[in-house]
Structure formats: C-alpha cells, structure tokens
N, C-alpha and C positions, 0 to 999 in steps of 0.2 A: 434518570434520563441521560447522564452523560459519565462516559468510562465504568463499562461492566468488569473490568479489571483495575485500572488504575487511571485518576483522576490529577491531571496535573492543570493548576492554574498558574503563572506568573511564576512560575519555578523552574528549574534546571535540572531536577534529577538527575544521578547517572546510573543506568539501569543495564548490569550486565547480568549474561548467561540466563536468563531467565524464559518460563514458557508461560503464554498467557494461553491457556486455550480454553473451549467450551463457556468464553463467559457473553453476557447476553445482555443488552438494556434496549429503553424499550428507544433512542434515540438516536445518539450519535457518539460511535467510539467504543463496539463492543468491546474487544480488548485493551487499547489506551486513549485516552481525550487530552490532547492539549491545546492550551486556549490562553490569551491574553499573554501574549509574548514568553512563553514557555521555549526551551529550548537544552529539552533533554538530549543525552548523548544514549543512546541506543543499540550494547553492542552485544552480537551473536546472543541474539533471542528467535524464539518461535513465537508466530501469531498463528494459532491454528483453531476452526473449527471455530471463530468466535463469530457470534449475530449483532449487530444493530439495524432495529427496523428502520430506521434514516437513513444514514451515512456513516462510512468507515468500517466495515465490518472489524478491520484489524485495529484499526489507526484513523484518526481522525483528528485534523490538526487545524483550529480556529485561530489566525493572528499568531501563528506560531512558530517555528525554524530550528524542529528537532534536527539532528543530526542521527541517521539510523545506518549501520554498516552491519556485515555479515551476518543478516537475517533472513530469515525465510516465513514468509506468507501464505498458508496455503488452507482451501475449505473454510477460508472468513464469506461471510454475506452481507449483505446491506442492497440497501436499493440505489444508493450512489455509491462507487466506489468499496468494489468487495471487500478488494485489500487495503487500498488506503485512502483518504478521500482528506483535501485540502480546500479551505476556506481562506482566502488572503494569505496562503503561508507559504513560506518558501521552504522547504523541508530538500538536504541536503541526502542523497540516497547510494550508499557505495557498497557493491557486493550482495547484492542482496538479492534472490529470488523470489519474484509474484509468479504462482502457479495455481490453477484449482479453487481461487476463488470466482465466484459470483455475486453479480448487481443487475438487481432487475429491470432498473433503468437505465445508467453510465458507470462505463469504468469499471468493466467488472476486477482488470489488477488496482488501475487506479483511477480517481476524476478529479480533477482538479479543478475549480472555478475563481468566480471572480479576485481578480488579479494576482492569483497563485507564479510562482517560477519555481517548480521544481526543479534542483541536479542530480539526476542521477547517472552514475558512473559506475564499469562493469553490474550491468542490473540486468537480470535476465526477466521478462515479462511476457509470458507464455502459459497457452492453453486456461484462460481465464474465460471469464461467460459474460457474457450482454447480449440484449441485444443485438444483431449484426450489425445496425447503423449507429449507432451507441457507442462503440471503440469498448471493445471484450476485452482488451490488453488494458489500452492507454484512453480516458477523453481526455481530452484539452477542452476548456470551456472560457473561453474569454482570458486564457491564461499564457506566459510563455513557457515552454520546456527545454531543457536545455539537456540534450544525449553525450555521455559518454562513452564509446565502446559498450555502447546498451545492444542485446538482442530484444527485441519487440517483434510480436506478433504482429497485431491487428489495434491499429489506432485510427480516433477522429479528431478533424480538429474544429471544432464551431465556435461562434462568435469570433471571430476576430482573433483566434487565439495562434500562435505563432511555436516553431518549432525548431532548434538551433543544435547540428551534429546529425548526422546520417544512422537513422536504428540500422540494423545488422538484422534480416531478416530470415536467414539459415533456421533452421530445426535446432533448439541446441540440445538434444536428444535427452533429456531431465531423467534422471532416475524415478522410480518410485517415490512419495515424498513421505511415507508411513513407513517405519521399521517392522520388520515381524512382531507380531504380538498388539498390533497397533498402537503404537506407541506415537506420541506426535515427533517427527520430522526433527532433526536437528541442522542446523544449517548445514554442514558438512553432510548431508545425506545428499541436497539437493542438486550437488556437482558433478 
C-alpha cells in the first residue's frame, strides 16, 4: 500500500541519479513514500510513468522534509497530487520540473494539505491535469507555499491555505520530456 518503488520511514536516505518509473501501489507513493520524519536528499532522479491509486503518484511525503533538486516529474497519476502530494511536510523543492502528470481530483503537479509548507525554488510546474478548479499545476489545501523564481501554471488555493513569492506565469516552452526510443526523461531533457 505505500512506496511502489521505495519505502522510506524515519530515515534519511541519500538517493542520487536514479529513475523510478512504471512502479504502481495500490495507495499512496507510487514511486517514493516517506513518512514519519523522513528526510531524504533527492538528487537528479526521474519519477516517471509511476500510479498510486491515492496520493503521490511520484512522491508522497507523510510528516516528512525531503529535500528533492534537479529532478523531473512527468506521466505520474494519483488521485491527489500526480507528481507530488504532501501530508504535514514540508519538502524543500529546487530545480525541478512537474510536467505531464495527472490527479483526478487535486494537484495534478502537486497538493499539498493539512499544514504542509512547501519550498520550491527555480521549479517549473506546467501542463499538468486536474480538474480545472482543483489546481492542475499547484493545490494548496489548508497549507502555505512558499515560490521561488517558480514558473507555475494554473494553481488553487483552498482552505485557508496561503501563498509567499509571485509564480512567473510565461510558457517556459518544456521540451519534449521522452528521449527517442522512449526512454524515460532525464532531468536535463526538461530545459
């Protein structure tokens, strides 16, 4: 039920160059789950192509404060939060591309709820799917976010939830995010 790739509780991992893609559960966290003060360092990975029928299709972070830089997100699913979905966490986000996921209900890059604070800085968060009133990029759900020189699409913000740094809402014109051969996406494809 939690982490169709890799399962982290109460630990730190440090997880580079790595690709999770096509993994699937039936929960929360197809490609990674962290929970219970977890705070991996996460760097130049792909999440691609991963399901959870819950939450997170890429990433899913319970009471947790990964730190994720130069990665790319793209063709995760979940029904909250295609790309990433946050639970009380405050998950730290630099460099990174959400593109091409979907969530059937919030967030289709990312949703974050009760009392999440995401940072992300240089994060591009585009052409993702929700519903239209659901925030297809960003929800915000009772949570605060906090933008750095972020491009973002199409965001909501409900509950009470608060917004800190002006998104930058240009085209940032994304490459294709599949190599020929269909290969999954490496970060460097996404710029």
């Amino acid at each position: 039920l939690f982490g169709g790739g890799m399962y982290n509780e109460s630990s730190s991992p440090a997880v580079e160059g790595c690709v999770f893609s096509g993994n699937t559960t039936n929960g929360v966290g197809g490609g990674m789950y962290n929970s219970n003060a977890s705070s991996p360092a996460v760097e130049n990975c792909v999440f691609s192509g991963n399901t959870a029928t819950d939450s997170g299709g890429g990433m899913y972070n319970k009471s947790s404060s990964p730190a994720v830089s130069n990665c790319a997100f793209s063709g995760n699913t979940a029904n909250n939060g295609g790309g990433m979905n946050n639970y009380n966490s405050s998950p730290a986000v630099t460099n990174c591309t959400f593109s091409g996921n979907t969530a059937n209900m919030l967030g289709g890059g990312m949703e974050s709820y009760y009392n999440s604070s995401p940072t992300l800085a240089n994060t591009i968060l585009w052409g993702n799917t929700a519903p239209a009133d659901r925030g297809p990029d960003i929800c915000q759900n009772g949570s605060t976010l906090t933008l750095q020189n972020c491009v973002v699409g199409k965001y909501q913000l409900t509950n009470n939830a608060t917004i800190s740094g002006t998104p930058i809402t240009g085209d940032p014109k994304l490459k294709a995010l599949n190599k020929a051969g269909g290969d999954p996406a490496t970060p460097a494809d996404v710029y």
